[in-house]
N, C-alpha and C positions, 0 to 999 in steps of 0.2 A: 476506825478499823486500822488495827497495826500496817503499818508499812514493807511489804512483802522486800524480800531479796533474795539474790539471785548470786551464785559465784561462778563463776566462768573459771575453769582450772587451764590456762594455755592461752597466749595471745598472741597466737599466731591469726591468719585469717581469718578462718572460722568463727574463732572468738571473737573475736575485735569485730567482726560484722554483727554476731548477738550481742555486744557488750552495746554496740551503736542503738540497734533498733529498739533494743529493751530500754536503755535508758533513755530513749527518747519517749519511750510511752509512759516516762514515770515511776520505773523498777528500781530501786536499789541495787546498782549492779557491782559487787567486788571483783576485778579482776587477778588471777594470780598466774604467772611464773615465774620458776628458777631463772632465764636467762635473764642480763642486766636491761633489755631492750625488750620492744615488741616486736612481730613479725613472725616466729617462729621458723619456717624454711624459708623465710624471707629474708635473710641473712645478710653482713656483710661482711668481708676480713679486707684487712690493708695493710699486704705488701706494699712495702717502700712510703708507707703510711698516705696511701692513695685509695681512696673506697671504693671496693669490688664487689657488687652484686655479687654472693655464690651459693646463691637458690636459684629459686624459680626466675628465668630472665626473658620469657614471653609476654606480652600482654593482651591477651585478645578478649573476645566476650565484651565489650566493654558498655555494651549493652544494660549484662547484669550488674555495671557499678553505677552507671546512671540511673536503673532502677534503685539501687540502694540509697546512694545520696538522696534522691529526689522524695525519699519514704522519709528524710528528717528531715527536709527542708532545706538542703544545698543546691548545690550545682557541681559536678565533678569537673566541668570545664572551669568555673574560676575559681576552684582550690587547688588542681592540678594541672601542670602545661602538659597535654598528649602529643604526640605528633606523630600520622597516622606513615610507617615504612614505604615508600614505593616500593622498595624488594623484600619480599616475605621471607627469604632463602635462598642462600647462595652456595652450590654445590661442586663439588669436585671429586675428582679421581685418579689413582696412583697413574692411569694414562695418559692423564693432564689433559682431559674431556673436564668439562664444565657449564653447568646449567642455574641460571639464575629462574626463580620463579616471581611472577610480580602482581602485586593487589591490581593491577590492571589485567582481568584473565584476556583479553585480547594479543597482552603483551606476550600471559607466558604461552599462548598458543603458536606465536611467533619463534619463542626463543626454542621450544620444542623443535617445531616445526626443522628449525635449523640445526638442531642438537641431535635428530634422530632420523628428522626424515617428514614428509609431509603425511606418513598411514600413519606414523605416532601423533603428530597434531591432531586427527583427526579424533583416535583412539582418548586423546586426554580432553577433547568435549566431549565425548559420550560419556568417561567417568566424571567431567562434572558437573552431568545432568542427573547421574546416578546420586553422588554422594549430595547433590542440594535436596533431592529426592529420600534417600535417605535421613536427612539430617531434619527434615522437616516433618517428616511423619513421624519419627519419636519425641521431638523435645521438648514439645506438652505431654504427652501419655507417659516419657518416662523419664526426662532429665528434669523436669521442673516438678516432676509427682513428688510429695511428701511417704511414702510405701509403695514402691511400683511391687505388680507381683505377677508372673507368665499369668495367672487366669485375668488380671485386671488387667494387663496390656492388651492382651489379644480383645477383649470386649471393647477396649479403645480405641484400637487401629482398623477395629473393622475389616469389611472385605477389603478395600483396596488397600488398607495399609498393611495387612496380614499377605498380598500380593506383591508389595516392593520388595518385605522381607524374603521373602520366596524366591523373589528372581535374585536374590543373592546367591543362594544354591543352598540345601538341608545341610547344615552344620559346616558348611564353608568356613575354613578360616580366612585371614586377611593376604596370607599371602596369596592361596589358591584363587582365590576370589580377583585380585589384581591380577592373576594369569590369564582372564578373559581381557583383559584390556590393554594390556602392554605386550609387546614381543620384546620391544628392548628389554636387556635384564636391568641396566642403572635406573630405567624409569620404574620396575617394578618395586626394584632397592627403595628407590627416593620414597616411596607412597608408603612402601611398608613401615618405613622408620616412625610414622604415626602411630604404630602399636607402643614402643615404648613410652608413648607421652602418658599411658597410661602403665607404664612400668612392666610391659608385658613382650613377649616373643612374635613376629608377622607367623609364625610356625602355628601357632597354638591362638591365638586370638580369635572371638568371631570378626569377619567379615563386615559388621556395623560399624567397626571403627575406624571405618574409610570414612564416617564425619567428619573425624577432626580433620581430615582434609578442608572441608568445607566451613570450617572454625575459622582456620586460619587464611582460607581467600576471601572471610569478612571482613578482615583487616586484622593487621596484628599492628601495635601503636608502641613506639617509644614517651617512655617518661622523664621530664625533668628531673634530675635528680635522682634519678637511678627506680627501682623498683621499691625498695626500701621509703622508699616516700607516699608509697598510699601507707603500708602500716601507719606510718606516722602521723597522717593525715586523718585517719578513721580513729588515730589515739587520741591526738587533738580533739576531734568531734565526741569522743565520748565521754570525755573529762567535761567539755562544755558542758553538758549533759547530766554529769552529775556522777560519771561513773568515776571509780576510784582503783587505780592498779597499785598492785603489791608485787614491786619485780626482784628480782635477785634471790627470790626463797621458792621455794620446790614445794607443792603440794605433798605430803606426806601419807595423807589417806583421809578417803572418801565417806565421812560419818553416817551411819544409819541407825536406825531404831526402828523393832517392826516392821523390816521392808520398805522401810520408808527414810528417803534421804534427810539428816540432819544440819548436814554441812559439812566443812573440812575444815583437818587439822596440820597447818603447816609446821616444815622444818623445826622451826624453831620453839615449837610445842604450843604456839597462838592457834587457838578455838574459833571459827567463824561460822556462826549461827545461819542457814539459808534453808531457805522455803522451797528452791531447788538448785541443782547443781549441772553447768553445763559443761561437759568435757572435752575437751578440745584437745583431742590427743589421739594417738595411733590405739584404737581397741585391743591391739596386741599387749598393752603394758595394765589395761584391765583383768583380761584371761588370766596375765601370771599374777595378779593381786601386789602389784606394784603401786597400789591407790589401794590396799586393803583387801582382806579376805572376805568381807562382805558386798565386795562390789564386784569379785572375781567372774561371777555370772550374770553379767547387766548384758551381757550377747551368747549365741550359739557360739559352739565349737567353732575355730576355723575352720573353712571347708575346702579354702583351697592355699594352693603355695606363694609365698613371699614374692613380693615384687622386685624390678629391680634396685640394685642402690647403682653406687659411685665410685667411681675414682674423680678430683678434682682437681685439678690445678689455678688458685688466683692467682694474676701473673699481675706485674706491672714492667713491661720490656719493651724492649726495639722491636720495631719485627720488622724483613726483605721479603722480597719475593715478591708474593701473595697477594692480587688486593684484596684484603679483606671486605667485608660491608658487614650490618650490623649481628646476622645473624648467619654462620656458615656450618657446613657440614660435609665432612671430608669421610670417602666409605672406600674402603678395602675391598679386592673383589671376591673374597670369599665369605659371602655374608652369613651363609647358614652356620659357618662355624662358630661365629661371635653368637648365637643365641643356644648352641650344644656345650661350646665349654661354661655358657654362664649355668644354665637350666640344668643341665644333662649330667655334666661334670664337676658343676657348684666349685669352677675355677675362671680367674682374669680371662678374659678374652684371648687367647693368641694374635689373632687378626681383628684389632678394635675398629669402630668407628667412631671417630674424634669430633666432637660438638664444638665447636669456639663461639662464643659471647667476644666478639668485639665493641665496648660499650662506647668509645669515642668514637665510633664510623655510624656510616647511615646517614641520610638524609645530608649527602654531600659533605660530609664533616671529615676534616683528615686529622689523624692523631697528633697529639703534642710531638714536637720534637726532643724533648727527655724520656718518651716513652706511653705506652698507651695500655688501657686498661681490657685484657682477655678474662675471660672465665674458659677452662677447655676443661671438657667431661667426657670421660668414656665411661662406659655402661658397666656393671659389676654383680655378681651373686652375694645377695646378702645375708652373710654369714660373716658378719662383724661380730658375731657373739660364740663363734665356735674356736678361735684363735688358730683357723687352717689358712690366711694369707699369710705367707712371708715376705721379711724385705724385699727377698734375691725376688721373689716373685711380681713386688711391687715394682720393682727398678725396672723388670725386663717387662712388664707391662705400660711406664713410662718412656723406657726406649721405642717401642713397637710405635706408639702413638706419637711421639715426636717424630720420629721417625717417617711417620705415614705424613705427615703435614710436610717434612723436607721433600718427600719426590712429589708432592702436590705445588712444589715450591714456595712451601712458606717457611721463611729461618727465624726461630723467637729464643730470643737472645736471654734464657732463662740462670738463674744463678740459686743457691741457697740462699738467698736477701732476698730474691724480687719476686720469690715462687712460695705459696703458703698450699699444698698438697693437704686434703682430704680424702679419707680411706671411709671402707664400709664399717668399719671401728670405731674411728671417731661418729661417726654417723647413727652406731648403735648407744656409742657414749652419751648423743643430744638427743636421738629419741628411742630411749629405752624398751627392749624387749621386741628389737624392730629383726637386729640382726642386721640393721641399716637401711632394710627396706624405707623406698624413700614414697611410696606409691599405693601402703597399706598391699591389699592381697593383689597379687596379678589379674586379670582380667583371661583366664583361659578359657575356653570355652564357651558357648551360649546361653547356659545356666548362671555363669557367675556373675553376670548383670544385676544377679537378681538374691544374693548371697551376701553381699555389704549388708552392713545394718544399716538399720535406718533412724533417725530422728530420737526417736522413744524407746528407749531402754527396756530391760526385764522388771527394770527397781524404778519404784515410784520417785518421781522427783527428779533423778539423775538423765538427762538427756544427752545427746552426742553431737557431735560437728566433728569435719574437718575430710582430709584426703583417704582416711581407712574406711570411711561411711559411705552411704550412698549421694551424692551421682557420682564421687567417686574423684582423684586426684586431679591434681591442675588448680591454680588462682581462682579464674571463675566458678569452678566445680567445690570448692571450699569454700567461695564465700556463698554460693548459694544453698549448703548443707550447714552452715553459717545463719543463713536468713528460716530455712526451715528447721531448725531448733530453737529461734528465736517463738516462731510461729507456735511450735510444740508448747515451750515454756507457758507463753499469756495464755494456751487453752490450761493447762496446767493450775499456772493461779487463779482462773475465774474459776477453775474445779474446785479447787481449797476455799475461796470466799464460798462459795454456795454452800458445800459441806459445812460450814461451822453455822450455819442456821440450824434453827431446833425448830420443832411442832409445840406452842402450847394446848395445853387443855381446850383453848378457845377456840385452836385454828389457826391462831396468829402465827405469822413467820417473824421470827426475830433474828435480830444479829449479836 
């Protein structure tokens, strides 16, 4: 029997999780992207020629990579060194209040306690009885489902779990919803900022995404070697394996015949024959037939609005003040404005909240004394594809956020050498048809849970992965939309082997 294959268009996560599993089960697996590297928002740039994680710089879930490894036969702990943060997050404000949170929750019930008062200590164990509550009653029925759908959820959660939902309140958003439990407003701030992990507004979010609270007090883990090193890691393991990447050439479009996937044909006008095709890319550069006018319908219409993107800065500098630790976040006290001028306005924040990746701190580690490596991000409307940000626009959006780090007391000693800025522009330039969205669709409302696509495409053969899909943005959430288009694919080919048996005259089944 011919030897089936399989082309994976993007290796980023997603991919590189299907390019692993398939080719461990024996698949011919082609891998293809334009960038020189794997990874895909798994990025690095280097200022001052020093490597800067400037993607994704959480690692939590870690769960779902030990499942992965463990499905080819490794071990993620002796391919990878993790090392699990005592502080989850470290927060600040232009008052020069500040609140550390720590994977010891006894600790942060402490640091609360002291930060707010002992009714807020109180108030932040009942929400984290709520959100483990929460977090537990979906993520069989709907994070790890292959097609979640409102009538197959609700048959899954049953009564009690159709009742946690409930005491959240009938279409509660996230911010509303954290107003039964906080009176401090910076505690409400801090909780809310969990909406954007899914690229979205606390305004407009459902209320369920008070899990990723409970995500991230399951540990979040520093990596050896930055973030950048699982990519590479899962690259390695799939080359073992037999798979074969083609990097530096751009998929050019998605070949069909009869509804039915043929393979692809890159840049360079090379033909690659495949039995199916998995796409690892933002569904938005399908719709506009950016992979072809035959594949422009493999999903519904978008139903809802763009996620957030970015402003970035990779730094390599001094920095005073401030102690950093690994993972900080610095918020302005007018928070509802930063989600009206992104959403409302489709402009830079006035009043940002400033992300900093400190990737030499943590786990007691103090920075070089030549200088240390940040990632800072502030949140942005992405409309990288409309050409309505301007410079003056970007400068006083970079002022505002420096700015907010100085009366926080942090001074980073940035220059045009040691500072490499990312826009929603370039960001639409690496993932086309995004407008920069970094997050596929937002997450507004309580319907759009369920509005991602999923797995299985419109068109036979071609299946999906990655952060626009379902369960939706984030490392873990990619690679497991990653592992269930793997799953899709082998039902896929044992569909094709069956299909090419015939009926003879006798009865017999042949091949």
């Amino acid at each position: 029997m011919r030897e089936k294959h399989v082309v994976v268009v993007g290796a980023g996560m997603a991919g590189l999780v299907s390019a692993l599993l398939l080719s461990h089960q024996g698949v011919k697996v082609t891998v293809v992207d334009k960038a020189p590297a794997v990874g895909g928002k798994i990025r690095q740039l280097h200022p001052n020629g020093f490597a800067v994680d400037s993607g994704p710089t959480v690692f939590t879930m870690r769960w779902v990579f030990d499942e992965i490894f463990s499905a080819v036969d490794v071990s993620l702990d002796r391919l990878l060194k993790l090392s699990p943060l005592p502080v989850l997050g470290r927060h600040a404000w232009a008052d020069g209040s500040a609140l550390d949170l720590y994977a010891d929750p006894l600790a942060s019930v402490d640091a609360i306690g002291r930060f707010a008062g002992l009714s807020e200590a109180n108030n932040f164990e009942r929400f984290c009885l709520k959100v483990r509550e929460v977090y537990d009653t979906l993520q069989a029925p709907y994070i790890q489902s292959d097609s979640p759908s409102m009538l197959q959820l609700m048959g899954a959660l049953g009564p009690k779990g159709l009742g946690v939902l409930a005491s959240l309140g009938a279409m509660s958003t996230l911010w509303d919803s954290l107003g039964k439990y906080f009176a401090d407003a910076r505690l409400r701030q801090l909780f809310a900022r969990y909406a954007t992990y899914c690229g979205s507004s606390p305004w407009q979010a459902p209320a369920t995404l008070m899990l990723i609270a409970q995500v991230e007090m399951d540990g979040v883990w520093a990596i050896e070697g930055g973030m950048h090193a699982l990519p590479q890691c899962m690259e390695t393991l799939a080359k073992q394996r037999g798979a074969h990447f083609v990097l530096g050439q751009a998929c050019q479009q998605i070949n069909t015949s009869a509804g039915q996937v043929t393979g692809v044909t890159l840049e360079s006008g090379q033909t690659i024959q495949a039995d199916a095709v998995v796409f690892n890319g933002d569904v938005s550069a399908l719709r506009a037939g950016l992979l072809g006018g035959s594949v422009s319908r493999a999903t519904k219409p978008a139903s809802g609005e763009r996620s957030l993107s970015a402003v970035t800065w990779s730094i390599h500098a001094k920095t005073h003040g401030f102690d950093l630790d690994r993972h900080n976040v610095f918020f302005q006290n007018h928070y509802a404005s930063e989600f009206t001028d992104i959403f409302k306005r489709q402009q830079l924040p006035q009043a940002p909240t400033v992300y900093v990746c400190a990737q030499d701190r943590g786990l007691g580690l103090e920075p070089p004394a030549e200088g240390e490596r940040l990632l800072c991000l502030v949140n942005a409307p992405a409309v990288g594809d409309k050409n309505v940000l301007t410079d003056e626009a970007i400068e006083q959006c970079q002022h505002n956020s420096f700015q907010l780090l100085q009366r926080c007391g942090l001074e980073v000693q940035t220059s045009a050498s040691n500072t490499h800025r990312t826009t929603p522009t370039v960001f639409n330039q690496l993932f086309p048809a995004t407008g920069g969205a970094l997050y596929g669709q937002a997450t507004h409302g309580w319907m759009s849970a369920f509005s991602r696509p999923t797995a299985k495409s419109q068109i036979a053969g071609l299946f999906l992965a990655g952060g626009s899909v379902h369960p939706g943005p984030g490392v873990p959430m990619a690679a497991m939309s990653g592992r269930l288009a793997g799953a899709a694919v082998m039902d896929h080919l044992g569909s094709i082997s069956r299909s090419t048996r015939v009926v003879t005259s006798g009865g017999m089944l042949t091949h």
